[in-house]
C-alpha positions in Angstrom: 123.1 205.4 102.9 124.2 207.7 99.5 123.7 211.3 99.9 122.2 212.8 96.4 120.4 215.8 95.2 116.7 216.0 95.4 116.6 216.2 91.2 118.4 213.0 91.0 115.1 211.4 92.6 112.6 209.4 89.9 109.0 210.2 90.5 108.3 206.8 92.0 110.6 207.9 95.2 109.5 211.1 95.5 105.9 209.9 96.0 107.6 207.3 98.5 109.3 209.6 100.8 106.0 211.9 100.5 104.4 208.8 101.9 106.9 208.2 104.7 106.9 212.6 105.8 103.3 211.8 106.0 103.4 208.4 108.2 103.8 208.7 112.2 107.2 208.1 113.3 108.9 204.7 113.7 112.1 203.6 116.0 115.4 203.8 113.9 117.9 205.1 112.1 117.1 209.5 112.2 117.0 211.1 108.8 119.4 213.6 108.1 118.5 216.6 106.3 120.8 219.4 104.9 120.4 222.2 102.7 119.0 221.0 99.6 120.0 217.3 100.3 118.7 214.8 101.8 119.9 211.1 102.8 118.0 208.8 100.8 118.1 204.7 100.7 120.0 203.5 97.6 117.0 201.0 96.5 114.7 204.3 96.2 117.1 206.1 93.8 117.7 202.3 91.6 113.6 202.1 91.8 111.1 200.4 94.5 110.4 196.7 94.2 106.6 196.6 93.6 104.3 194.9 95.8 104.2 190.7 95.8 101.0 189.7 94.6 99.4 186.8 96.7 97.5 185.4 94.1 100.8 185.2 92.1 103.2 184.0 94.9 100.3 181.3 95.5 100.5 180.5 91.2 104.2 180.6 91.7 104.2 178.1 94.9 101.8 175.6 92.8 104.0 175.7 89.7 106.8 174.7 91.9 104.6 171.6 94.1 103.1 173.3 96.7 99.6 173.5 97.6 99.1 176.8 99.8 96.9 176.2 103.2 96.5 179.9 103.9 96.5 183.4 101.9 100.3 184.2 101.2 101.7 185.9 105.2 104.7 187.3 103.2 108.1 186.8 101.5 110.2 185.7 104.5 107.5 183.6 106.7 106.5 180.2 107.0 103.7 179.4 104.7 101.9 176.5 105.6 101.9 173.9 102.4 100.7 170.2 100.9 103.6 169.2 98.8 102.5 167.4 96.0 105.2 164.8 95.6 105.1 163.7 99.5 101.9 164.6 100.8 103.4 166.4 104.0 101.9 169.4 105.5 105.5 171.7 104.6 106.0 175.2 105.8 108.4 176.3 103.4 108.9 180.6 102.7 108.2 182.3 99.4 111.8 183.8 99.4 113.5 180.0 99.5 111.1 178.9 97.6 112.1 181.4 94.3 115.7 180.7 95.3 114.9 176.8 94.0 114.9 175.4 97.4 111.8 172.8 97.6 110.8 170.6 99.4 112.7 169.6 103.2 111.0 166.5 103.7 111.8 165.4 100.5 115.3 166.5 100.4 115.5 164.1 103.8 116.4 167.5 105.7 113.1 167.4 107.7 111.5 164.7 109.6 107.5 163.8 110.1 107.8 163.2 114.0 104.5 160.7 113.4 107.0 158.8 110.6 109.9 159.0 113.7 108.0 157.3 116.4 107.0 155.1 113.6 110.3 154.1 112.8 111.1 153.5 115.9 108.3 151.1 117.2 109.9 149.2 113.8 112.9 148.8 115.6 111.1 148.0 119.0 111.7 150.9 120.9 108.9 152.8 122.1 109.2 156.6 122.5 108.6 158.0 125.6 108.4 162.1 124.7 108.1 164.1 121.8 110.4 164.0 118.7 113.3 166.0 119.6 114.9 166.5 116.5 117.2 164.3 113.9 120.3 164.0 116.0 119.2 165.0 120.0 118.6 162.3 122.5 115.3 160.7 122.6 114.1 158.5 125.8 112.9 155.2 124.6 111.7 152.0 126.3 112.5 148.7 125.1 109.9 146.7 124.2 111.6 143.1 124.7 113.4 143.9 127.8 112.0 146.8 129.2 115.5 148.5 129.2 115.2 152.5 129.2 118.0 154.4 127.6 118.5 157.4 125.2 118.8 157.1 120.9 118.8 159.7 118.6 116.7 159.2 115.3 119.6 159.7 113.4 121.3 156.4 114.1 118.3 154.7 114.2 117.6 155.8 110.3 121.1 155.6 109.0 123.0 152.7 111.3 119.8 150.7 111.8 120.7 151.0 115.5 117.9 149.4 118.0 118.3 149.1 121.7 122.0 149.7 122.9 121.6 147.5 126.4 120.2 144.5 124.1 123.0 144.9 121.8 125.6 145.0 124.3 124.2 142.0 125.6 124.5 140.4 122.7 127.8 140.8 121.7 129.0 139.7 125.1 127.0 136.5 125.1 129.2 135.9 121.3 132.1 136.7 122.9 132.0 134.3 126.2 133.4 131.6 126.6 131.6 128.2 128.1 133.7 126.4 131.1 134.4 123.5 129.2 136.2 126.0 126.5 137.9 128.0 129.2 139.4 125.4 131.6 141.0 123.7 128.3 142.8 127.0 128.0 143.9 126.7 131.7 145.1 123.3 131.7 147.0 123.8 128.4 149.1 126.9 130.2 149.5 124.2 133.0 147.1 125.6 135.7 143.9 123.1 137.3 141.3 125.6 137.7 139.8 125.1 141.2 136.9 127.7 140.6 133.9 128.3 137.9 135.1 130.3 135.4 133.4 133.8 135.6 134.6 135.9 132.9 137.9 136.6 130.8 139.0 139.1 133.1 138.3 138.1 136.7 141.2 136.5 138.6 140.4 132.4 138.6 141.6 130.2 141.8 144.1 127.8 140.9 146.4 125.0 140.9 150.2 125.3 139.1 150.9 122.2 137.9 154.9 122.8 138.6 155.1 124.1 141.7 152.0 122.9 143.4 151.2 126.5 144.5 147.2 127.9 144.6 147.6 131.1 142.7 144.9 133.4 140.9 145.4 133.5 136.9 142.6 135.1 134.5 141.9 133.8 131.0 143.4 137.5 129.8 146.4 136.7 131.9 147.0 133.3 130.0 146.1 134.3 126.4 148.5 137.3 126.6 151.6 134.6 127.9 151.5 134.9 131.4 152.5 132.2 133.5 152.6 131.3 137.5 153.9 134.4 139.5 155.3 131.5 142.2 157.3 130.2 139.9 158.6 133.4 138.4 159.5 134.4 141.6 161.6 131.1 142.4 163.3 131.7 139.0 164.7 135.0 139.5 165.9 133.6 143.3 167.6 130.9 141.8 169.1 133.1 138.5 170.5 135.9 141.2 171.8 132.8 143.5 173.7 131.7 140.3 171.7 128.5 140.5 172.4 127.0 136.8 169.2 126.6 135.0 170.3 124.6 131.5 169.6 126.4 128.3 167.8 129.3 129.6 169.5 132.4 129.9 172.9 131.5 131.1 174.9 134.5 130.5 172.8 135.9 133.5 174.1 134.2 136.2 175.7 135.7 139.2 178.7 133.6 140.3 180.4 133.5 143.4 183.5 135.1 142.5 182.7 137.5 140.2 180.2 138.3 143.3 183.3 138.7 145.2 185.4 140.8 142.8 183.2 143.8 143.2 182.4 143.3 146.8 186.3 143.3 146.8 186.5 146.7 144.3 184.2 148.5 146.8 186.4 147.9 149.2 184.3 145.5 151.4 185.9 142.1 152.1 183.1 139.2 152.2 182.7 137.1 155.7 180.5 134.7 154.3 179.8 132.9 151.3 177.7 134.7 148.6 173.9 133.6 148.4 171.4 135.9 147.0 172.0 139.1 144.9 169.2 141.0 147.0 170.3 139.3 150.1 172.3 141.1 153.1 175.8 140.4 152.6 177.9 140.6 155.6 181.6 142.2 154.9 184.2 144.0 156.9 185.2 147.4 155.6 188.9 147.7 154.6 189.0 151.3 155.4 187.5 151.8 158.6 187.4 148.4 160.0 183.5 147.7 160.7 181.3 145.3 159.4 178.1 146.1 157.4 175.4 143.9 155.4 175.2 145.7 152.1 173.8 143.5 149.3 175.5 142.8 146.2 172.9 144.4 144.4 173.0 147.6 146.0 176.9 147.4 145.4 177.1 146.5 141.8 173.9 148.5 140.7 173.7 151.7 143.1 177.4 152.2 144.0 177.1 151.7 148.0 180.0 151.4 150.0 180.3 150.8 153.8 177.6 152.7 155.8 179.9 153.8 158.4 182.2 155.6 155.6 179.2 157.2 153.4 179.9 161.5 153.3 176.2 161.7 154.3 176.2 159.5 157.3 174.3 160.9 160.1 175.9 161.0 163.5 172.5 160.9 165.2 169.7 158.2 164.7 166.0 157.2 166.0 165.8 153.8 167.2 162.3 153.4 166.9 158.9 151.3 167.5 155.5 151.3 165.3 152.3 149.7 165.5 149.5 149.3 162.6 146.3 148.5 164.1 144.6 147.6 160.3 147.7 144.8 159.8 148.1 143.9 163.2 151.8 144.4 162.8 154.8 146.1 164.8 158.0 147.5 163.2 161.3 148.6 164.9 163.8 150.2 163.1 166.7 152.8 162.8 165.9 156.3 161.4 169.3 158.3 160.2 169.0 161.9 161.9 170.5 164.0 158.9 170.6 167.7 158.5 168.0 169.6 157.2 165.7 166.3 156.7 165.6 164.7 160.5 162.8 161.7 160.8 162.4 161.3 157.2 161.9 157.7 157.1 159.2 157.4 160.1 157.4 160.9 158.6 156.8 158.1 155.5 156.1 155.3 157.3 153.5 157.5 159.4 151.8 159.5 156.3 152.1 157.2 153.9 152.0 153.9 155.2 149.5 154.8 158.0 152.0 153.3 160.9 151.4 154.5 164.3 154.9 155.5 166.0 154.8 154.3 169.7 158.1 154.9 171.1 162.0 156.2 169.7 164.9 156.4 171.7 168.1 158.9 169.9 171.1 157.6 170.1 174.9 157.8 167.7 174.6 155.9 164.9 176.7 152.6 165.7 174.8 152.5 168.9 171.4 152.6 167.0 171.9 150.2 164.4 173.8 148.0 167.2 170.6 147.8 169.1 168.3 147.2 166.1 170.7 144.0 165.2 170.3 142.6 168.9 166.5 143.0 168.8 166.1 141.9 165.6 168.6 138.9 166.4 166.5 137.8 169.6 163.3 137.9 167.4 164.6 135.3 164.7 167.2 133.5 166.2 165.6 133.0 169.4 162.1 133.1 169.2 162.2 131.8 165.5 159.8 134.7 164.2 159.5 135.4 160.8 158.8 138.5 158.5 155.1 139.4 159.1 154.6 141.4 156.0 155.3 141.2 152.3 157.7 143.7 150.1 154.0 144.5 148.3 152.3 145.7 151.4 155.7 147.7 152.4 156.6 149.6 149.1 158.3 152.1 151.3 160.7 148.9 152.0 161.3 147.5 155.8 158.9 144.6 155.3 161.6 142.3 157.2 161.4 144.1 160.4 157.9 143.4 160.7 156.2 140.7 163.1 152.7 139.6 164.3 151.2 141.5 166.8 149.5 138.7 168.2 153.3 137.0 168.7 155.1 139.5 170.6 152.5 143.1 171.2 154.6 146.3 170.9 155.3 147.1 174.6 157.5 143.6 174.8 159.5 144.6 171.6 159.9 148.2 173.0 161.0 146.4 176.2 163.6 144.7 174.0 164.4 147.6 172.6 165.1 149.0 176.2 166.9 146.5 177.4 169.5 146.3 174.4 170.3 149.6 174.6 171.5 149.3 177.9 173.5 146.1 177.0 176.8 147.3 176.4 178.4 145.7 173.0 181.2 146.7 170.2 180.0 148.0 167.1 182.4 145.9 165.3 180.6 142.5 166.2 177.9 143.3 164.0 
């Protein structure tokens, strides 16, 4: 709003605001009035736009290809309109219209929804609601298969798109292979497939031609290298064992005496002749005198020394008995009592492992681990049982004092448990 003087006014105003003094009042802005001034619009002091003619806007809309339906409804509203160059009812405004704006559906900015659903029966979808719009989801049935999904008229125009179920269904019939095709790939990585062949990535049952062994190999598996996990696994036991394995990778073999050399640096002399890397090596501690079964693994790699001289030995420990009802497995073990963090092994095995403890008996630490090595002894040596689980179903580690339930129930191996902790021994002939 510009404030001016009332002789600064043209004529034309004047009889305007006369007009509006006159009119009833209308919601807005309040008029201000001071002495001798009086707040005025800017348009009425530069002159008032005269009235549009209708029959001119309607000359002005046919000069520019439209053919109006109704009397002009005003500058800024829809006018219902034939455009001459596509013959579609338009609704375009008279104020676009003089800013050179034509024609929508012609300038592919607005879309016939009878040419959409027409379009789309092209492509063999039927539509099953109104046109949404250029680039919202429209439901559509397909007409070969029935399927029922969601398109948008967009990608049907511009990427010729059709039904997306029947395309995927396509592409994965190119890309499968037949059996006869996909058991050549087996048997060239040296596998006898022993079932159908589903797809490239479900496991297959089969045969390794080296080691005889049934394992479970996809095609994915084999075109991306992979080979037999048995064998693998033998390879890295014989490679840690320092069994010599001509022209492949020789400088990684363990031998005996360099085994021995850091056994011997740790300050733990060797009772019996090296065998595995990951394997329990028994050796007599030079400084305190006890025996211990650290591996040479744990030596070379994690720094251990003897478990009686470690500064964070616990004097206390949990000799202890689990169950797991879903594995049908028992567990005994030795849980280190150390300050601040008591029971942290079986709070793992319970929580995360879902093992049931049964039964624990505290006693010092030579004692604990002294009954653990008699029970464990009896087990093996005298009843020839065997690990029950695997190192992947124990990640927590422990998997080799597991056994089958069904062999010996968890009340007999606490009984053992019992009855070697009353059996007096030394610590030292562990």
């Amino acid at each position: 709003m510009t404030t001016v003087h009332l002789d600064e006014i043209t004529p034309e105003a004047m009889a305007v605001i006369e007009a509006r003094r006159r009119a009833p009042p209308i919601a807005g802005p309040a008029r201000s009035r001071r002495s001798g001034d009086l707040s005025v619009p800017c348009a009425l002091i530069q002159g008032v736009p005269a009235r549009i003619d209708p029959d001119a806007a309607a000359a002005f809309m046919r000069e520019n290809g439209f053919d109006p339906e109704i009397p002009y409804p005003g500058s800024g509203v829809k006018w219902p309109c034939i455009c001459r160059t596509c013959g579609k009812l338009v609704e375009p405004r008279y104020a676009t219209v003089k800013r050179g704006i034509g024609c929508r559906v012609c300038a592919g900015q607005a879309v016939d929804p009878a040419e959409a659903a027409d379009l789309m029966r092209r492509r063999g979808l039927e539509p099953d609601g109104p046109f949404p719009g250029s680039v919202k989801p429209w439901k559509y049935t397909c007409v070969a298969r029935g399927h029922t999904d969601t398109t948008t008229y967009h990608s049907v125009k511009s990427q010729g798109a059709g039904c997306r179920k029947c395309g995927q269904e396509r592409n994965a019939a190119a890309q499968r292979l037949d059996r006869a095709e996909a058991d050549a790939v087996m048997r060239a990585a040296g596998f006898e497939p022993t079932a159908p062949y589903v797809s490239s990535r479900a496991p297959r049952a089969c045969i390794c031609q080296t080691c005889k062994e049934a394992v479970h190999r996809s095609h994915d598996n084999i075109k991306q290298g992979f080979g037999c996990p048995v064998c693998a696994r033998h390879a890295t036991s014989e490679r840690q064992r320092g069994v010599p394995r001509p022209g492949v990778n020789d400088w990684r073999r363990i031998m005996p005496e360099a085994a021995e050399r850091v056994m011997r640096a740790a300050r733990l002399e060797p009772q019996e002749p090296f065998t595995d890397s990951a394997a329990p090596w028994r050796c007599l501690c030079l400084d305190c005198g006890r025996k211990s079964k650290p591996s040479h693994h744990s030596v070379s790699s994690k720094n251990s020394r003897c478990r009686y001289c470690a500064r964070n030995m616990p004097t206390e420990a949990l000799v202890y008995v689990m169950e797991h009802p879903h594995m049908n497995a028992v567990k005994v073990g030795v849980c280190g009592l150390r300050p601040g963090d008591p029971r942290r092994r079986t709070r793992i095995l319970v929580r995360r492992g879902r093992w049931r403890l049964v039964w624990q008996l505290q006693r010092d630490v030579e004692t604990a681990y002294r009954i653990e090595a008699e029970v464990l002894r009896h087990l093996r040596d005298e009843q020839g049982l065997a690990p029950f689980l695997t190192p992947e179903l124990m990640p927590y580690g422990g998997y080799t004092e597991t056994f089958d339930a069904d062999l010996i129930t968890v009340t007999v191996l606490r009984r053992l448990v019992e009855r070697a902790a009353v059996h007096k021994k030394s610590p030292a002939g562990r």
